[in-house]
C-alpha positions as CSV (number, residue, x, y, z in Angstrom):
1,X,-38.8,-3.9,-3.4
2,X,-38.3,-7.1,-1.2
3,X,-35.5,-9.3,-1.1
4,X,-36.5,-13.0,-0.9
5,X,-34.4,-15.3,1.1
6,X,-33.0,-17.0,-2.3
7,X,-32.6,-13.6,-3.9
8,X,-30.9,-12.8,-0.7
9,X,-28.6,-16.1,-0.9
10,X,-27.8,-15.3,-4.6
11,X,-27.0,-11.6,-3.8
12,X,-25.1,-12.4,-0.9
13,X,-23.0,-15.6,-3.0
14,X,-22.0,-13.0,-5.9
15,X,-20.1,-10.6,-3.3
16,X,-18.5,-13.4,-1.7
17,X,-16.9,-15.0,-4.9
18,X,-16.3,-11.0,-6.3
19,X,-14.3,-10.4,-3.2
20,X,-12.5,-13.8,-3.5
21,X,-11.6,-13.1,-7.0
22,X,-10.0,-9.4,-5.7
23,X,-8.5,-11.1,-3.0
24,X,-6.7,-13.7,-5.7
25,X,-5.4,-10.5,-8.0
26,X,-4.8,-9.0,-4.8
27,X,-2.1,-12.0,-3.8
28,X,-1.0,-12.1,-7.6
29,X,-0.1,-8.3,-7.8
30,X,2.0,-8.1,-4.2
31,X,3.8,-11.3,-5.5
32,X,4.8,-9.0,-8.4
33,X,5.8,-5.8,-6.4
34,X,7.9,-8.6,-4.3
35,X,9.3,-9.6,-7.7
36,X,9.8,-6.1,-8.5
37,X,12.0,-5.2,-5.1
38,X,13.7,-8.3,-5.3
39,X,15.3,-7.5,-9.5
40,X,15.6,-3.9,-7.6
41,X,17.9,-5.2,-4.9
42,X,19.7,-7.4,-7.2
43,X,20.3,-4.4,-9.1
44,X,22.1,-2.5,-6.2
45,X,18.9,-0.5,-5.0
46,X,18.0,-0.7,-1.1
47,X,14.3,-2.2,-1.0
48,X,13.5,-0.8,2.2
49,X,14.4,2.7,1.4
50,X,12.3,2.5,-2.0
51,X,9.4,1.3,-0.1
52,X,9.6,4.9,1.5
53,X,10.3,6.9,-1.2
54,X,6.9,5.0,-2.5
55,X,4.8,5.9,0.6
56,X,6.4,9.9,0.8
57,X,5.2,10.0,-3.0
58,X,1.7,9.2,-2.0
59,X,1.6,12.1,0.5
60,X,0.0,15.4,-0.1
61,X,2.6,18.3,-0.7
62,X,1.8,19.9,2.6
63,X,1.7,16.9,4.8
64,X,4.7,15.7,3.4
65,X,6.7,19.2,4.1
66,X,5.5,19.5,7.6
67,X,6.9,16.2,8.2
68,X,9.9,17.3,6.8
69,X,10.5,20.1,8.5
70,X,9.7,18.4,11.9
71,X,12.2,15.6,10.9
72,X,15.1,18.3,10.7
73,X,14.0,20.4,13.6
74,X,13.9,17.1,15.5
75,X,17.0,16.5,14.5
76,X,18.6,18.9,15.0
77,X,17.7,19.2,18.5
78,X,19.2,15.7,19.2
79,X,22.5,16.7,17.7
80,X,21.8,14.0,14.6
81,X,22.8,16.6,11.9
């Protein structure tokens, strides 16, 4: 099946404004996770440390306790624990 140029244009048009309109919920949902850390810190809660504890829950189970065990052995060989 071919593709004529104003097919093409038209095609090529509908990803561009799809992809603009994710961009725009994109900016409107990480204004609300900075909304979200910022009612967290106000509430005593350390932001930074959250945003971890977010990332480590993402991990796979076994990627996460390698890490961990690596982290301990690491420190303990720098006399940290």
């Amino acid at each position: 099946m071919d593709v004529t140029p104003t097919q093409g244009a038209d095609q090529l048009r509908q990803y561009i404004e799809r992809i603009e309109r994710l961009e725009e919920e994109k900016r409107a949902l990480m204004a609300d996770i900075r909304d979200v850390y910022s009612e967290a810190k106000h509430s005593g809660f350390d932001p930074k440390t959250m945003r971890q504890i977010i990332k480590l829950r993402a991990m796979d189970t076994d990627l996460l306790a390698e890490q961990d065990t690596l982290l301990t052995t690491y420190r303990e060989a720098l006399g940290l624990d």
